[in-house]
N, C-alpha and C positions, 0 to 999 in steps of 0.2 A: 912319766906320763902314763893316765893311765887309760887302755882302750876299753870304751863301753861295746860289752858284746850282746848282739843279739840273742835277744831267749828265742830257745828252741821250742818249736811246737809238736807237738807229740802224733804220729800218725793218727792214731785214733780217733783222737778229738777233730782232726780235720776232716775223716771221712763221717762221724756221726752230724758235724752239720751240713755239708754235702744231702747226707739222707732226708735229712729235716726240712731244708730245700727243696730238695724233690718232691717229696710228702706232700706240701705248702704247695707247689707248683699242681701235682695230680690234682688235692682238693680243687682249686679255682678252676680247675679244666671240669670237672667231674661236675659242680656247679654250675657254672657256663652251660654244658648240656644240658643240664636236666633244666634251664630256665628254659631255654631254648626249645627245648623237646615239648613243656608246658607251653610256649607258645605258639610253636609248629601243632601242637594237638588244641588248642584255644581255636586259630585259625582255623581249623580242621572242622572244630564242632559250630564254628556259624556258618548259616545259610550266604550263601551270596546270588545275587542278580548281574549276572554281566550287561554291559553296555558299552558302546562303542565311540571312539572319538570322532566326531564326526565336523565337515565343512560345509560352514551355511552363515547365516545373515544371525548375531543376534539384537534384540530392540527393546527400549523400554517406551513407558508413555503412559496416557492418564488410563485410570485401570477401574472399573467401576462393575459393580458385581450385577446380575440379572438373570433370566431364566431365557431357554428356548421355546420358540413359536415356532412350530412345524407349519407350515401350509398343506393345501390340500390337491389331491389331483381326480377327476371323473374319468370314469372308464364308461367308456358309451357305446354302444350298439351301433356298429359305424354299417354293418352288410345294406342296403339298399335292397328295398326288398320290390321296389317299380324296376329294378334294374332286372331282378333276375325272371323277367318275363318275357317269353320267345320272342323274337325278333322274327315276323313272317316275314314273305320273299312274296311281290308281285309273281303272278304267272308267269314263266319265262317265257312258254309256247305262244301268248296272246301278246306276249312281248314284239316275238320276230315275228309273226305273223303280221303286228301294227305296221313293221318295217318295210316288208314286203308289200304289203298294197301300198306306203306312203312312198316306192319307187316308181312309179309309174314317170313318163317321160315328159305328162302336161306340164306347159308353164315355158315349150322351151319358143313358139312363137307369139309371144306375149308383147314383145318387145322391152320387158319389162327387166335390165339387165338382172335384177336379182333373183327373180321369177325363174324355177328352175334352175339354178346356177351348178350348183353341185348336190343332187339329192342324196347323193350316191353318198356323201359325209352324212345325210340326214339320219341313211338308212344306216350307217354305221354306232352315229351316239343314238336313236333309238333301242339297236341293241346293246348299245353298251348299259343305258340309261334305264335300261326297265327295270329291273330291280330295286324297290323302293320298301326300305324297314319298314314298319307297323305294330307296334304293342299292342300285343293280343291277351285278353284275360282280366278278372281284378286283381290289386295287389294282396300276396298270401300275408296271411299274420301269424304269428309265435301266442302261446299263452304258457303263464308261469304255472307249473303244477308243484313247486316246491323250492322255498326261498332256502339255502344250505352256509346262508353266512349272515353273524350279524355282528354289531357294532362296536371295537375293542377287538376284532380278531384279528389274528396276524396270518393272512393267504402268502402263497408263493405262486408266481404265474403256472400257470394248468391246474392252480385247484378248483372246485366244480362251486359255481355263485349260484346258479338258478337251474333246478331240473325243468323242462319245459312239456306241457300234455305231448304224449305219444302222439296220439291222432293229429293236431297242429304239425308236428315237424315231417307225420309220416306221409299228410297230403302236398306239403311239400316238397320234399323230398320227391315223390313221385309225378309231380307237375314237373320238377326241373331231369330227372330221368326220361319223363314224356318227351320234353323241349328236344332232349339231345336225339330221342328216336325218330320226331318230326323235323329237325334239320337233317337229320342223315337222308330222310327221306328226300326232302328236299334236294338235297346235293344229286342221289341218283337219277331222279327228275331231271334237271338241269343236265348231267350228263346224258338223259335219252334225247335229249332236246335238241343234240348237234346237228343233228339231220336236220331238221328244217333252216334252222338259223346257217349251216353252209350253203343251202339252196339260196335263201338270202342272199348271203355274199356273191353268189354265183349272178344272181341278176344285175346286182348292182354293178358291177364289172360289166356286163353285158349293156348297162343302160348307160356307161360313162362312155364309153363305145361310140353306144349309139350319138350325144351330146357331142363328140370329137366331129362324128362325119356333117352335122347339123349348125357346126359353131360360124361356118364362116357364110355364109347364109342368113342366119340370125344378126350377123356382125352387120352385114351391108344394108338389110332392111331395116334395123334398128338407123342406122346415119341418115338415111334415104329420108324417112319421115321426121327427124329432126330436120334436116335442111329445108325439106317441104314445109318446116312450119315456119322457119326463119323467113324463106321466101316469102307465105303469104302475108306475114307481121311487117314485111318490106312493103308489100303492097297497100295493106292497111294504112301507115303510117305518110306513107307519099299520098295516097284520097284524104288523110287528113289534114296534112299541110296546104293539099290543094285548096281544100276548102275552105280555109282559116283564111288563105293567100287572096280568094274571092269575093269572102266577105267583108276583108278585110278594106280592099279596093273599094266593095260601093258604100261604105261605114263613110270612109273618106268623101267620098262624092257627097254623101247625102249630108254628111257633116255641112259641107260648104253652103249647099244647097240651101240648107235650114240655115244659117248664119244669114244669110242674104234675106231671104225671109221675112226674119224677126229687124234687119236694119229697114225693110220696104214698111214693115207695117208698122215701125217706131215714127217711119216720116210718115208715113197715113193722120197715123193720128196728132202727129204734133199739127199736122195743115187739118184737121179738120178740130184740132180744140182752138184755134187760132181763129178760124171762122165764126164770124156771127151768124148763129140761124136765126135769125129774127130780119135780118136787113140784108142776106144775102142767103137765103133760102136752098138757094139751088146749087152755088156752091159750095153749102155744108153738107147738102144731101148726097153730091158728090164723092164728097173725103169721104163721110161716112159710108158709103157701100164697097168704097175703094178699101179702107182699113179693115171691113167684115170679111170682105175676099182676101186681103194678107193676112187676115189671121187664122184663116179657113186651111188658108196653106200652110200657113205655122203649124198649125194642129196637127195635120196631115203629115207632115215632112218631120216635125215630135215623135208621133207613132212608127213611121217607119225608121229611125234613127233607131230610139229604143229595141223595135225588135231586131234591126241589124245587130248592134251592140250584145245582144244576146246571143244570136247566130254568134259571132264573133267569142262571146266569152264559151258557147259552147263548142266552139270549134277549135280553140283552145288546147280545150279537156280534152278532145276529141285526142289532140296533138299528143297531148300526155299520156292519155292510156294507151295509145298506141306507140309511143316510143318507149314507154316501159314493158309494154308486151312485146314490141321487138327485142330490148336488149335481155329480156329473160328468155326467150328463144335463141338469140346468141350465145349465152351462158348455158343454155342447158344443150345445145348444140356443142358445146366447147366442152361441159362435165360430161352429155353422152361419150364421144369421142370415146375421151377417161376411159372411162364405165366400160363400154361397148368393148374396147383394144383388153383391158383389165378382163372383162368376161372372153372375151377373144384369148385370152390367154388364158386362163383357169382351164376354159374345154378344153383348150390342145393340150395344157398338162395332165389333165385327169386323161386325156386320151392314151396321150405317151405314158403316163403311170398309171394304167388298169390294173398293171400286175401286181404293180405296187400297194395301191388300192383296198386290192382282195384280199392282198395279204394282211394288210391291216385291221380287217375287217375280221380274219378269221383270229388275229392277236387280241380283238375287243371280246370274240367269244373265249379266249383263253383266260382272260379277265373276268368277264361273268361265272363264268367257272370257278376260278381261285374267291372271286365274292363270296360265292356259293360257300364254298371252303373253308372261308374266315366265317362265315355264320355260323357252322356248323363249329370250330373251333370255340366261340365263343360262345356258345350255347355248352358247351363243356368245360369250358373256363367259367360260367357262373356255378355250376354243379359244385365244381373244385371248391369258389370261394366260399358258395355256401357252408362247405366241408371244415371250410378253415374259421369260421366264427362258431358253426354249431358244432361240438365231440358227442356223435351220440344221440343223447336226448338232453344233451348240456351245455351251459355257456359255462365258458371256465376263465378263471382271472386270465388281466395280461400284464399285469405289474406286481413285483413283492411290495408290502405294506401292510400298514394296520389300517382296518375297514374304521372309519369314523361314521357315515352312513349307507344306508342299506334304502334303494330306492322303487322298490319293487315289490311288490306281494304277491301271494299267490293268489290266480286270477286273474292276473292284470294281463292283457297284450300288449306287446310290445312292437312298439313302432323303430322307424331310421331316426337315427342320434335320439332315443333314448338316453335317460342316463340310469346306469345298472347299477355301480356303487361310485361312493369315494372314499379314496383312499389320502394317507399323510403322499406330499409329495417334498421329496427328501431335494427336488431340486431348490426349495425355497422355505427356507431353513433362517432363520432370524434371529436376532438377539436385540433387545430395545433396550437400552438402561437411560438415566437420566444424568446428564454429566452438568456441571454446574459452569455459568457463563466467564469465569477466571479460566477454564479449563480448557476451550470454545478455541483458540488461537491459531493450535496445527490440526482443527479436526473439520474437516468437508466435506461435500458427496464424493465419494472415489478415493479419500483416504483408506487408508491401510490397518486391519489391527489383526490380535495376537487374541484367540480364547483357548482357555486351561478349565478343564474340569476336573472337580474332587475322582470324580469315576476313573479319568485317564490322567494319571499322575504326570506322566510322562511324553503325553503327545499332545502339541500343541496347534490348534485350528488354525487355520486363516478366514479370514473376514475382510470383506468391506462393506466401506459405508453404504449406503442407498438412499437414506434419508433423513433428514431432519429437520424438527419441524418448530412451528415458529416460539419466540421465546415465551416462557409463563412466568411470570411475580408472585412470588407464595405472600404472602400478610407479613412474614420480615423484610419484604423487600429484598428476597434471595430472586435471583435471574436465573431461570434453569432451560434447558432446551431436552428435547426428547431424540435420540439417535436412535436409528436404526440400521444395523448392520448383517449384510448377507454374509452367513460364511458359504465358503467353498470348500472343492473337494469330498473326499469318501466321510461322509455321516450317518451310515447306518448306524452306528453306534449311538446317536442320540435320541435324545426322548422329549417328547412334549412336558415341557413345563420343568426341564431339567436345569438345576441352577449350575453357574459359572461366572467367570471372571473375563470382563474383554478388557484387554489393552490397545489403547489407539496409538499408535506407534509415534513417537517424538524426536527418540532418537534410535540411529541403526547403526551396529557395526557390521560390516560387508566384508563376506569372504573371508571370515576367522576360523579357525579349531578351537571347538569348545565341547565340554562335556556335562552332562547332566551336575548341578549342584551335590544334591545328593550323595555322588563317586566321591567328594572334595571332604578329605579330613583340616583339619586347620587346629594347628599348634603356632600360639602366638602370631608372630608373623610369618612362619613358614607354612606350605601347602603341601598335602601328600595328598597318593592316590594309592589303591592298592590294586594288585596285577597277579597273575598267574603265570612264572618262569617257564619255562621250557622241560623242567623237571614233576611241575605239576605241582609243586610249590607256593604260597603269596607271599610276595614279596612285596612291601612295601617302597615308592617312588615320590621322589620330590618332586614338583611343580611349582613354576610361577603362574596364575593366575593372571586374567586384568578384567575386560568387562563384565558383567553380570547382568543380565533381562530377569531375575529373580529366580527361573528355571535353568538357565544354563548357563556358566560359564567359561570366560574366552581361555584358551590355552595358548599362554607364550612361549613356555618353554617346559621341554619333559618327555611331550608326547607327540604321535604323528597321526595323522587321518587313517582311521583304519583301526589302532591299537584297542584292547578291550581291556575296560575298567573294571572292577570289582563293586558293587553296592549290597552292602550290608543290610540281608532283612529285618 
């Protein structure tokens, strides 16, 4: 049998392919780097733009292209220039002096509860009360000596719009300097003035005084002549009844009297038209003189009936006026009372609080004083605001913007609410595009949308609607409507007549991680992003993507709010 032996291998040969290997293994290492190295220095040599992952809402919807309409805003001459003329001050001294002679103590036996009642408060709101504003002077005016802005320029508030004549601002200027020297003046006045206007008070105290010891005096003779009047209208009113009651009686009588009368002389004459004058002569001539006499007394007993009846209706009236004049002397007997106890009472409190009184009186001059005070303050408050509209011999912006018109020449005076310029006003900012009526479905007043400008690649506006307006029929029979949408937010950045894309939003994903398009590499179906290690490094990252609003898209998975992407200039 015979054994097959293994051939022997020769050291040699083993360790030269060993080397050969090795060789083979350095080259692909040594390769490797330098690919590596060329794309570590590739990476190296592009520009990149960071940007960051960020959490927000994104949306798509109908998208339609258009330009901006800036609006406009006026800056106007708001200083009042009737305001800023002295506010005079009644005389104060002719003031309290009014005070003082209107204390005098007439009025207090008047009987008249109001008459007199408390002068001593007269004498108080007189002083208080004298003080009375009054616009003194014409109104000053402004003129332009030099217009320093025009149409297409772009100001910043405090740059200088209008120089104004010297002479204009300097006589003003110095009327409203004047103002402030003639209230201080003023005020000192009013302070030398204490002296009389405490003597004032000093009386008035001394006349409520006097009104205490005098009130119950007044009180009783006030009741005394109501009740005296009550009585006589008691009187009156009983002679009227009386006399109604007596007329009334012989009304009665004479009533009868005549009824009987007129039955005598109805038989008179029935017997004497029943008689023949022809064949009984004498007794028709009888009836007849018999009938002329009842009817003589008819007549008679007529006349006095009437004028009883009169007597009678005027004694009536008589009853009337006089029970109405009684019961208004019972009532005004009943409100004197009131009145009189009411006045009875005021004297004794002004009596008991004299001291009270004076003192109040000398708080009204502490307040004419402080009047004084706030004139004077406000007469330095118009200086100030004058200060604050004119710098100078200039009006200067009060808003940033580009000037669209210039409303002013030189020459011109300037009145309150003038308009000085207008400027773009960035609060009303627009975009109108024409959407077509298939499109019409999720878009309203108050709807929502997205604007993207070439300028800002990457920031994108909010808008809403505001308006839209009613539908138009072009000659194909297309339906189109006009939108117009405000955006919001910071747009100093935009320009009139600047083109853009608004999106009305249809649909929204809320509360996603997404990142600018852009960052998004895309190989077939998978998605990379590229980053910056910790070494300093790019390193490229897989992502899964989902939504997309055409500018940004959503981040499922890869990255976290925060993380910063790389975008390739």
């Amino acid at each position: 049998m015979k054994r097959k032996l293994k051939q022997w291998k020769s050291p040699v040969n083993f360790q030269k392919k060993i080397m050969i290997m090795s060789a083979i293994i350095l080259c692909v290492a040594l390769a490797a780097g330098i690919f590596f190295a060329a794309v570590s220095r590739k990476n190296e040599e592009i520009a990149y733009r960071e940007t960051t992952v960020e959490s927000g809402n994104l949306t798509v919807g109908v998208t339609e292209s258009g330009s901006v309409d800036i609006g406009t805003q006026e800056q106007v001459f708001e200083l009042d220039m009737s305001a800023l003329q002295r506010a005079d001050t009644a005389n104060t001294q002719d003031s309290a002096a009014s005070a003082a002679v209107s204390g005098g103590p007439g009025g207090m036996g008047e009987g008249n509860s109001a008459g007199g009642l408390l002068n001593m408060f007269d004498q108080i709101f007189n002083m208080a009360g004298g003080n009375e504003s009054s616009q003194s002077g014409e109104d000053s005016t402004l003129t332009v000596a030099r217009v320093c802005v025009s149409v297409g320029q772009e100001v910043s508030a405090g740059d200088v719009l209008y120089e104004l004549e010297e002479e204009s601002v300097a006589e003003l200027e110095q009327e409203l300097e004047s103002n402030v020297e003639k209230a201080g003046a003023d005020l000192e006045a009013v302070y030398a003035d204490q002296t009389l206007s405490r003597q004032t008070a000093q009386y008035t105290y001394e006349s409520s005084l006097a009104y205490g010891d005098y009130a119950e005096t007044e009180y009783n003779t006030t009741i005394e002549k109501l009740r005296d009047n009550v009585t006589q209208q008691e009187k009156t009113l009983e002679q009227a009844e009386n006399s109604l009651s007596d007329y009334s009686t012989q009304l009665e009588e004479i009533t009868a009297a005549y009824e009987e009368a007129v039955q005598v002389l109805e038989n008179c004459e029935c017997s004497r038209d029943n008689t023949d004058k022809w064949n009984d002569t004498y007794l028709y001539v009888y009836y007849f003189q018999l009938a002329e006499s009842a009817r003589s007394t008819v007549d008679s007993l007529e006349q006095s009936k009437e004028q009883l009846e009169q007597n009678v209706e005027q004694a009536r009236q008589n009853v009337e006026t006089a029970t109405q004049a009684y019961h208004t002397a019972v009532r005004e007997l009943e409100q004197g009372i009131l009145t009189a106890e009411e006045t009875l009472s005021l004297r004794r409190l002004a009596y008991d609080t004299a001291q009270e009184t004076y003192d109040i009186a000398l708080a009204y001059l502490e307040d004419e004083t402080q009047e004084q005070e706030e004139i004077y303050a406000d007469t330095v408050q118009k200086l100030e605001e004058y200060s604050s509209h004119i710098t100078g011999n200039a009006i200067c912006a009060q808003y940033d913007g580009v000037i669209t018109s210039v409303d002013l020449e030189e020459g011109d005076m300037i009145q309150t609410n003038d308009t000085l310029v207008t400027l773009y006003n960035l609060e009303d900012v627009t975009m109108t595009v024409t959407v077509a009526e298939e499109d019409m479905s999720d878009i309203e007043v108050g709807s929502l949308a997205n604007v993207s400008f070439t300028a800002y690649p990457d920031t994108v506006f909010q808008a809403e609607v505001t308006e839209i307006s009613d539908a138009v029929t072009d000659s194909d029979g297309d339906v189109t409507y006009e939108v117009t949408a405000t955006l919001q937010g910071d747009v100093t950045g935009l320009f009139q007549g600047m083109m853009g894309e608004i999106t009305f939003i249809t649909k929204e994903s809320r509360n996603v991680l997404y990142v600018s398009n852009r960052a998004v590499i895309r190989d077939g179906v998978n998605s990379y992003v590229k980053i910056r290690n910790q070494d300093g490094h790019i390193e490229t990252v897989e992502i899964t993507t989902g939504f997309s609003d055409g500018v940004n898209v959503e981040i499922l998975e890869g990255l976290s709010e925060g993380d910063v992407v790389l975008i390739e200039m």
